[in-house]
N, C-alpha and C positions, 0 to 999 in steps of 0.2 A: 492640636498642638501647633503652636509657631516654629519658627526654625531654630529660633534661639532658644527656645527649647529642650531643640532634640540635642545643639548643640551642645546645651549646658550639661542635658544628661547622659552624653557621649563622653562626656570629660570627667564624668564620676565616675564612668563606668571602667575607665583607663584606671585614674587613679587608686579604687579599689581593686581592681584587677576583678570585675566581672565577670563572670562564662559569656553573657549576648545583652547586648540592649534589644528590648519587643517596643514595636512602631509600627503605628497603623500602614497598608500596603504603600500608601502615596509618599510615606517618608524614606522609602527601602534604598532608592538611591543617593539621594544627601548621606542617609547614615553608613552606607556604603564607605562613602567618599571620606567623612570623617573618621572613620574607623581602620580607615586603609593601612593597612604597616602595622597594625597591632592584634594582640592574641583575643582582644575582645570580638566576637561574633556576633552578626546581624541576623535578628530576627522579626517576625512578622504574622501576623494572624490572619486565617481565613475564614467563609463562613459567618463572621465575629457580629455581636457576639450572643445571636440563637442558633446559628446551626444551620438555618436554614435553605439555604440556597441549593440550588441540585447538585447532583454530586458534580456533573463536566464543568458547572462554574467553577467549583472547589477547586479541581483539578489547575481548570485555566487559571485562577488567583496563584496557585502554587507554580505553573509554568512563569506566568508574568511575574513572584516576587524571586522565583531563582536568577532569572536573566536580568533583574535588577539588582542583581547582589547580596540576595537574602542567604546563610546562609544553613537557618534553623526556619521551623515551619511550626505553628502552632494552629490547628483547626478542631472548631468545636464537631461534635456529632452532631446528629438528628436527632434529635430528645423525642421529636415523635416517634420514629422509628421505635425509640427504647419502649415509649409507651405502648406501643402496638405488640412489643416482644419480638421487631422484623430485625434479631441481630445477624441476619445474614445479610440485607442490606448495608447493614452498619458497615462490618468488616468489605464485603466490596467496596464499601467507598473508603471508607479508608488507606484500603492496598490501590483503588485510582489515582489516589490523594501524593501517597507516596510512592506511586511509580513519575508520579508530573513530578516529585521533587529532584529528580533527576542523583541520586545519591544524597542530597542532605536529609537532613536529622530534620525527623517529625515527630511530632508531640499530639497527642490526643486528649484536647478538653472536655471530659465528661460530666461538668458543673452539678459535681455531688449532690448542692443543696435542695434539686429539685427529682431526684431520685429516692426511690426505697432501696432498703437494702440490698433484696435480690435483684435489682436492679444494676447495683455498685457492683456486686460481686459478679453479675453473667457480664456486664464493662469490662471488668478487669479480665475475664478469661477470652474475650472477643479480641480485646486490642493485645495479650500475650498470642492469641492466634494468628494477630495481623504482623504484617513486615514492619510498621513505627516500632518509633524507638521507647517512646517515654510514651507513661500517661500521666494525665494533668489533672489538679481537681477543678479549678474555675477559672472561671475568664472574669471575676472580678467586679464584676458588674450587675450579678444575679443578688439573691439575698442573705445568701453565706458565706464562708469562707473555709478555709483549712483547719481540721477538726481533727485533736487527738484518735476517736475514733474512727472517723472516715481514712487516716495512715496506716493506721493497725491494718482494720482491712485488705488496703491496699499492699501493703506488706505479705498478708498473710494467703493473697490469692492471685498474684501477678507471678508466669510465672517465670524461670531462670532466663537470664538475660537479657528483660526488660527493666526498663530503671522508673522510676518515680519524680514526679516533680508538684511538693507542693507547692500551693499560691492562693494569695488570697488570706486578706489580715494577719500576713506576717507581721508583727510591729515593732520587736524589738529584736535584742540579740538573745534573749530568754525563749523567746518563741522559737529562732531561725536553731538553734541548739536542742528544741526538745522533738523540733519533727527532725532533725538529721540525727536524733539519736533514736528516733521510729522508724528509720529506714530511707529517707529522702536522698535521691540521689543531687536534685535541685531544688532549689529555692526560689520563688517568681515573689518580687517584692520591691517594691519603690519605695520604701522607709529607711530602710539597714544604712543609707549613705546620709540622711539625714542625722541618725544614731552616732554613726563615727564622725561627725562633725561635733556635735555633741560633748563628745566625750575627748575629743583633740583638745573641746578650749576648756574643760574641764582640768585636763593633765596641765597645758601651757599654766593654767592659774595657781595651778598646787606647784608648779615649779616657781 
């Protein structure tokens, strides 16, 4: 991404009234700076986006994008670990992850598409076991996306007072409407402000 970039979708994200703009760690302080004085939140991903780096990098990515002003944190797992069944590695690095975030809000991407079931389901009771906040379905880049069923699940095995965030081929407002009526507490989607642009010069025209 350029900077005019981040800037143009810093100013969507105002305009809509956004929960965070996500940008890769090297934009964390520009988006900082453009975001400053408003309720929109800076976020960033680590690990991104297999998962793979050791956990004390993970950690250090999450100390370097707080003191750059991030101030939501989105890190994928270990997908091997998951393959291995080593979910007590997972969880450790997780609660590393989120003690480097220093009090912000962290998000666990478990990119559903490449897991089994028992898989999604022993995810979701590792990361209600962890101190993060949310868990995530994808980072977007893998081969699937946010699945009617993969929410239910999620729903149905996370447990009290962790929240949900789908993402990943959200595409309209029919979509972003049928996973928050399955339970999502967020939405991760770079379409929806394309959508309401849409449909503004749609209204101006019928006016």
């Amino acid at each position: 991404a350029t900077y005019a970039q981040i800037e143009a979708i810093a100013k969507e994200a105002i305009a809509h009234r956004f929960a965070s703009v996500c940008a890769n760690p090297i934009h964390v302080k520009r988006l900082a700076a453009l975001l400053a004085g408003t309720d929109v939140r800076v976020c960033t991903v680590i690990g991104f986006p297999n998962g793979y780096n050791a956990a004390p990098i993970k950690a250090a990515e999450a100390t370097h994008a707080v003191l750059s002003g991030a101030a939501e944190i989105d890190m994928v797992v270990n997908l091997g670990w998951v393959k291995e069944g080593r979910y007590d590695r997972v969880l450790e690095e997780i609660n590393a992850v989120k003690k480097a975030c220093a009090g912000r809000l962290l998000k666990v991407i478990i990119e559903t598409c490449l897991l089994t079931e028992e898989e999604k389901t022993e995810l979701c009771r590792t990361v209600t076991r962890s101190d993060a906040e949310f868990i995530k379905t994808s980072t977007g880049f893998s081969t699937g996306r946010a699945t009617i069923a993969d929410e239910e699940l999620k729903k149905a095995q996370m447990g009290e007072g962790k929240q949900i965030k789908a993402a990943g081929g959200i595409s309209g407002f029919h979509d972003a409407e049928t996973f928050i009526r399955l339970g999502a507490d967020r939405l991760g989607t770079s379409r929806l402000a394309e959508q309401a642009k849409k449909k503004e010069v749609e209204l101006d025209e019928e006016v």
